[in-house]
C-alpha positions as CSV (number, residue, x, y, z in Angstrom):
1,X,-4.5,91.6,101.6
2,X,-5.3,94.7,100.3
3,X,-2.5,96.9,98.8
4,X,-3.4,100.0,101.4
5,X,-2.7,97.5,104.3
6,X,0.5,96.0,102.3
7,X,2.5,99.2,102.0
8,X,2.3,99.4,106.1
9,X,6.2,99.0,107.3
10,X,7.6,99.4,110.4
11,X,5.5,99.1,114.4
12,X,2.7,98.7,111.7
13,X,3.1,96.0,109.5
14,X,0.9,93.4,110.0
15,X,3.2,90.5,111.5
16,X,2.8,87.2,109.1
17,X,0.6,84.5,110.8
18,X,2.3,80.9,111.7
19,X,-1.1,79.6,109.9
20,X,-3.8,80.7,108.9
21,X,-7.6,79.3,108.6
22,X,-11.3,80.2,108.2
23,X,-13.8,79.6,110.2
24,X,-17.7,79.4,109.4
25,X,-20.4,81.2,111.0
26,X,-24.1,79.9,111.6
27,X,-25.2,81.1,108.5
28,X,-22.2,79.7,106.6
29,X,-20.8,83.4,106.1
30,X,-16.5,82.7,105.8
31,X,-14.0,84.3,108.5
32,X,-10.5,84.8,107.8
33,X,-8.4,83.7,111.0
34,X,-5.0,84.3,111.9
35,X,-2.8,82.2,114.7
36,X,0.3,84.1,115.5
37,X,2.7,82.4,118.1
38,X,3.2,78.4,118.8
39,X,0.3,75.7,119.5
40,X,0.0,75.0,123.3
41,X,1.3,78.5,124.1
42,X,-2.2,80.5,126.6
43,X,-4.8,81.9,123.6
44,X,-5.2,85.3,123.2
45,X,-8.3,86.4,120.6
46,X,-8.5,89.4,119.2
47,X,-11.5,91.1,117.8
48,X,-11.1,94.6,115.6
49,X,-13.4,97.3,115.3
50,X,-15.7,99.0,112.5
51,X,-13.8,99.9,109.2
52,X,-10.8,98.2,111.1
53,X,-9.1,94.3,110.2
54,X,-6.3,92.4,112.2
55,X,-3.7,94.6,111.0
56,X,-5.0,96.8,113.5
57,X,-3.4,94.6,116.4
58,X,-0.4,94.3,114.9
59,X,1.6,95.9,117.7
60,X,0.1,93.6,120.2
61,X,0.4,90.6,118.0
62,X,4.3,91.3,117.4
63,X,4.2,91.4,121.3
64,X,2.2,89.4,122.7
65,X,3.1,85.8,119.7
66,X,6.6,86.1,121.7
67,X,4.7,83.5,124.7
68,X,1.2,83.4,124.0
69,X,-1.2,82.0,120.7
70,X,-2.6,85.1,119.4
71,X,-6.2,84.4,117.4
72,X,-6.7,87.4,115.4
73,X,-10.1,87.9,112.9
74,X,-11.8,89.8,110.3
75,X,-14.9,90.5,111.3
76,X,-17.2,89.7,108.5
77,X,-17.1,92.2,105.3
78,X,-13.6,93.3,106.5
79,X,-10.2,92.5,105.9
80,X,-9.8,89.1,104.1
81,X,-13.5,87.8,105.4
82,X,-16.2,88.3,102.9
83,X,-18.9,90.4,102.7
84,X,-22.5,89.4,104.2
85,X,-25.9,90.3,103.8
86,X,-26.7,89.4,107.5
87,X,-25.3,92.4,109.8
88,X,-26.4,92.3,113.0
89,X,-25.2,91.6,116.4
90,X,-26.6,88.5,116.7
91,X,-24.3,87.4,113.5
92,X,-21.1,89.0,115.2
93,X,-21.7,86.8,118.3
94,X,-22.3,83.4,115.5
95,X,-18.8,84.5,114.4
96,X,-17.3,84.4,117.4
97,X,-18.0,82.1,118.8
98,X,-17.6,80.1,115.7
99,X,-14.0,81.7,115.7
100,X,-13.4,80.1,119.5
101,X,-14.5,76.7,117.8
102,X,-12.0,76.4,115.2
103,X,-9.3,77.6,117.0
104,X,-9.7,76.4,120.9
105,X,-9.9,73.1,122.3
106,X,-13.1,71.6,123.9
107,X,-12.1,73.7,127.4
108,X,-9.5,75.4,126.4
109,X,-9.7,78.9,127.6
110,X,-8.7,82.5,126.2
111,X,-8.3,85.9,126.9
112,X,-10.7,87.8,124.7
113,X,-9.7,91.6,124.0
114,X,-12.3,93.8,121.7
115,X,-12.2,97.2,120.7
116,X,-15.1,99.1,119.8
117,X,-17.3,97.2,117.4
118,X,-15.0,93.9,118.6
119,X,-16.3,95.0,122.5
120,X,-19.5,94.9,121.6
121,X,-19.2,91.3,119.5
122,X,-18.4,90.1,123.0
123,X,-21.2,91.8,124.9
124,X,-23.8,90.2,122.2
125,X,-22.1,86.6,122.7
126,X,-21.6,87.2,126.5
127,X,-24.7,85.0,127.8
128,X,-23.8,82.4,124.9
129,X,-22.3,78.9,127.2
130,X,-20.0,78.0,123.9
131,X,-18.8,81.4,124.8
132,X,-18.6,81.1,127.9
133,X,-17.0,78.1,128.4
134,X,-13.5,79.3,126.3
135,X,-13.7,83.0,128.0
136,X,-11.1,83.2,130.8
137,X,-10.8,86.7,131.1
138,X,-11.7,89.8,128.9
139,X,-10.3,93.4,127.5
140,X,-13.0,96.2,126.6
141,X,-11.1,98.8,124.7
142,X,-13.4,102.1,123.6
143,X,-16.5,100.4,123.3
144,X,-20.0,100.7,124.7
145,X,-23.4,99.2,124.7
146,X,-26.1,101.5,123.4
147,X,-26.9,105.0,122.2
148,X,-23.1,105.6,120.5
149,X,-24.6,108.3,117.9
150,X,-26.5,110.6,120.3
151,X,-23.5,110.5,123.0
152,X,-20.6,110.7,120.2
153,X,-18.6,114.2,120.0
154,X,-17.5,113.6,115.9
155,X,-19.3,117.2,115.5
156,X,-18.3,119.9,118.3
157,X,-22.4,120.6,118.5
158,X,-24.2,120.9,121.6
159,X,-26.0,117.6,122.6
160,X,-29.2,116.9,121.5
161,X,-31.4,116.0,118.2
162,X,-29.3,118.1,115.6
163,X,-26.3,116.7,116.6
164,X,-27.6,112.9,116.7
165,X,-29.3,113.4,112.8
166,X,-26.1,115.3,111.7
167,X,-23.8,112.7,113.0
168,X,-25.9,109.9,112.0
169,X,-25.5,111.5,108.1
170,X,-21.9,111.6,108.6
171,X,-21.0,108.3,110.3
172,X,-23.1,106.2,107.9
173,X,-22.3,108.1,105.0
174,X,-21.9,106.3,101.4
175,X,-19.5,108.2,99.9
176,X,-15.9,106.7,99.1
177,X,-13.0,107.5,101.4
178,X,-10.4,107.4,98.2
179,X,-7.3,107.7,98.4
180,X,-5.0,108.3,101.9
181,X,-4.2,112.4,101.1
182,X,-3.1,115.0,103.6
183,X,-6.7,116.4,104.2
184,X,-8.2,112.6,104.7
185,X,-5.5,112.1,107.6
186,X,-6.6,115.3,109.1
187,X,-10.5,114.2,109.4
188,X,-9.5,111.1,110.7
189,X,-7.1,111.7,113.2
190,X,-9.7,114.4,114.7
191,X,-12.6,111.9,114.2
192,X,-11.0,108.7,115.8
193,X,-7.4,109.6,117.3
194,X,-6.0,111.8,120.0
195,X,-4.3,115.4,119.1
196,X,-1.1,113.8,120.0
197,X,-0.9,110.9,117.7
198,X,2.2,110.5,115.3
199,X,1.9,111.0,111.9
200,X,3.3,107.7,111.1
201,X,0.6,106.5,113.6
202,X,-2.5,108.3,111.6
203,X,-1.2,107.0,108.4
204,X,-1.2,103.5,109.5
205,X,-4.7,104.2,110.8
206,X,-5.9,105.8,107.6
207,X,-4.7,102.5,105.3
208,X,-6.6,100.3,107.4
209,X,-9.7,102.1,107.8
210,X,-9.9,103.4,104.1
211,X,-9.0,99.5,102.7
212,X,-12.6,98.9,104.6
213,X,-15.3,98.7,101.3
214,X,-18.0,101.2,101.6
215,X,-20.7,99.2,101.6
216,X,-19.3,97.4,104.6
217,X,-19.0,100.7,106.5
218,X,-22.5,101.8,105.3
219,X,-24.1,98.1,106.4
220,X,-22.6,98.3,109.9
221,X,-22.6,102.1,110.5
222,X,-27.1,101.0,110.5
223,X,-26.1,98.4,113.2
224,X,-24.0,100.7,115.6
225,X,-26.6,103.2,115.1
226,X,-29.3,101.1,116.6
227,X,-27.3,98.9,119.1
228,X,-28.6,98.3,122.6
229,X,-26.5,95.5,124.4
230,X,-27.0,96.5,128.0
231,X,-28.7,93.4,128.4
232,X,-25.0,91.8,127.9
233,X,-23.6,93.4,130.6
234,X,-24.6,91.6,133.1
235,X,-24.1,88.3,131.3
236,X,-20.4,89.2,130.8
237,X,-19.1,87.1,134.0
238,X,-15.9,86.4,133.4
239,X,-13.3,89.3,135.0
240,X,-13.3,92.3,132.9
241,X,-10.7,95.2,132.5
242,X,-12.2,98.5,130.7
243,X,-9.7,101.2,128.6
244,X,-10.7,104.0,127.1
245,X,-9.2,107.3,125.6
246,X,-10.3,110.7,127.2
247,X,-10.2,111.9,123.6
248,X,-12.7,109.3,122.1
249,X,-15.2,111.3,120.0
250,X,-17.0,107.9,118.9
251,X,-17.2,106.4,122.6
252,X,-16.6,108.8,124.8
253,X,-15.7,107.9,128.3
254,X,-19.0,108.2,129.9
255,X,-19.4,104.8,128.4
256,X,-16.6,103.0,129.5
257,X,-18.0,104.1,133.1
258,X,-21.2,102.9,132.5
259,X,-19.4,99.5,131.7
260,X,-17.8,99.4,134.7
261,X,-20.6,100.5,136.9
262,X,-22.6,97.3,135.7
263,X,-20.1,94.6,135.2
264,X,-20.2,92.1,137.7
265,X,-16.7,91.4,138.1
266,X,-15.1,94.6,136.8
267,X,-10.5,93.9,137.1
268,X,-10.3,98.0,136.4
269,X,-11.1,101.5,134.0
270,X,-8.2,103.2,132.9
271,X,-8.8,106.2,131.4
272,X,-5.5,107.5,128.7
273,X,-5.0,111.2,128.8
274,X,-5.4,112.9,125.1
275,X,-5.8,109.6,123.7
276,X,-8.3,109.1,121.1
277,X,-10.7,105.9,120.3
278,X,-8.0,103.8,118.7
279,X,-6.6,102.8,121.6
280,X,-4.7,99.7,120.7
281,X,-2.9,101.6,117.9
282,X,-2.6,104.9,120.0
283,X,-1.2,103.1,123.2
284,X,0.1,100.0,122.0
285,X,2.2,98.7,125.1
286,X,-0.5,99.8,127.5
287,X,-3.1,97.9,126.0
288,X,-0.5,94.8,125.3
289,X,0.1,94.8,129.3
290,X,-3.5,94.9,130.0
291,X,-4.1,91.9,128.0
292,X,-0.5,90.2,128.8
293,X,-1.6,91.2,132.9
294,X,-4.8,89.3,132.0
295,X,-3.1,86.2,130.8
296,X,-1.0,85.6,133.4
297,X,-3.8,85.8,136.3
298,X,-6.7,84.0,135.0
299,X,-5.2,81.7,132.0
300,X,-2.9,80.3,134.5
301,X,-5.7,79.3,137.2
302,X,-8.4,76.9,136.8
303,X,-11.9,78.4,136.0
304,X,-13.6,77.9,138.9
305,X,-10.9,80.0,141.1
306,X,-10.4,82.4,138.4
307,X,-14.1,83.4,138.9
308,X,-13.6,83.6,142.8
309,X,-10.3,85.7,142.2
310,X,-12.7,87.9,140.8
311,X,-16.1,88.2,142.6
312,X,-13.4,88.9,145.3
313,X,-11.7,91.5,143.6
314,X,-14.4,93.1,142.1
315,X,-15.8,94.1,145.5
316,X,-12.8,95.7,146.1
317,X,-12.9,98.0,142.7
318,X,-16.2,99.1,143.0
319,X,-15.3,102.2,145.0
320,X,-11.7,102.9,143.3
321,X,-11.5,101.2,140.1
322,X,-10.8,103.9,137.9
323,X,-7.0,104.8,136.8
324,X,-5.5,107.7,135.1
325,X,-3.0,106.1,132.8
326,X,0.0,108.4,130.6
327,X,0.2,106.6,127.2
328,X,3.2,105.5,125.7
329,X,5.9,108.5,125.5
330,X,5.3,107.8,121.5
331,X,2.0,108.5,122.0
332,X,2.8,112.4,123.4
């Protein structure tokens, strides 16, 4: 583990896994795999963002290993998962659903729960049936589908060309992050986090997002730049909750709604005053309910009625879906 991540203490250090494994991908890339929590217990995957590892669900993993199997991964060229030539989306959905293999039964369903690049591994494997068949229900936590540099708000510009080349340069910049100082907390906690956020919070944030290598945040800064998965939306069956920050300057809300405007069987959208786009660290519990909420409905009820439950319910949410959540009192 890197040393940034290693002198985390506190809410945010990464819990230690009951075992750990590596899965590998399609094109024999190598995924390092946590399991958090005892065998048998309902599965819980969890799939990080850009520049981010599983030490960015520790909070939820502390929570959640209490009753539940948590399956936390490095997506590849993060964390403890090698670096790979191959970036695409198309190699995020291999490694997922190679992560589901090593770590599910033949069946055996799980609640998947992705933020930002982690939402959109699950919208490129959505129409996948190995997929399928292990999804019981799923999280979406400040992600969206396509066109994230024109509608991101990174530079207070107006809309338009300018700001979309401008924040293109910046987002898939080459240059080092260095070392965690004063001024580097300050650019990212008005780049990725809400106003609010505690110091102790950004600093946690800034060790695991500067431990990411540059060339890893260069390779897949080209991907998010060109992504267009709103062909997955529709694919992605299986009941979905959406959560997203007011404050996100990467994926701002309007695409959170557009998720949930097009998702057939749409649980919610809960939209978190003042909180930025690192939702799971920014409102920890909130998001650990969502996913704990999500458990205990559809892990607990055979597929077939789970997917009932909610075509049901989803005709219900159309017209009043959307929440206005308070984070966490931390989170103030």
């Amino acid at each position: 583990m890197s040393r940034l991540l290693a002198t985390a203490s506190g809410a945010y250090a990464p819990p230690a896994p009951a075992r750990e494994l590596t899965a590998v991908s399609a094109d024999g890339a190598r995924l390092h795999v946590e399991v958090h929590g005892s065998d048998g217990a309902p599965a819980v995957v969890l799939a990080h963002g850009w520049t981010c590892s599983t030490a960015f669900w520790a909070a939820q993993i502390r929570a959640l290993a209490t009753d539940h199997r948590v399956i936390a991964y490095d997506q590849r060229g993060h964390g403890r998962s090698p670096a790979s030539p191959a970036c695409s989306t198309d190699a995020l959905a291999d490694d997922l659903e190679a992560v589901l293999a090593a770590t599910l039964a033949p069946g055996e369903r799980a609640v998947l729960a992705g933020h930002s690049m982690g939402g959109m591994t699950v919208l490129a494997a959505a129409a996948r049936p190995a997929v399928r068949a292990h999804v019981a229900a799923v999280l979406l936590c400040s992600t969206g589908s396509s066109k994230l540099v024109a509608s991101a708000t990174v530079l207070p510009l107006r809309p338009g060309p300018l700001r979309t080349w401008l924040t293109r340069r910046v987002l898939g910049s080459r240059a080092p992050l260095g070392p965690v100082t004063p001024a580097a907390r300050r650019v990212l906690k008005y780049g990725t986090m809400g106003p609010g956020s505690a110091p102790d919070m950004v600093e946690a944030c800034a060790r695991i997002v500067h431990a990411c290598p540059r060339g890893v945040r260069h390779a897949w800064s080209r991907v998010l730049d060109l992504l267009d998965l709103d062909h997955g939306i529709p694919e992605l069956t299986a009941p979905v909750e959406v959560v997203v920050g007011t404050a996100d300057r990467l994926t701002p809300p309007v695409h959170a709604r557009a998720l949930a405007a097009a998702l057939p069987h749409l649980v919610g959208l809960t939209e978190l005053p003042g909180v930025g786009h690192m939702t799971p660290l920014e409102a920890p519990d909130l998001v650990t309910g969502k996913i704990r909420t999500l458990a205990d409905t559809y892990l607990s009820a055979p597929a077939s009625a789970s997917t009932q439950s909610a075509s049901t319910q989803s005709a219900s949410t159309r017209s009043a879906s959307t929440q206005t959540a308070v984070p966490a009192e931390e989170n103030a």
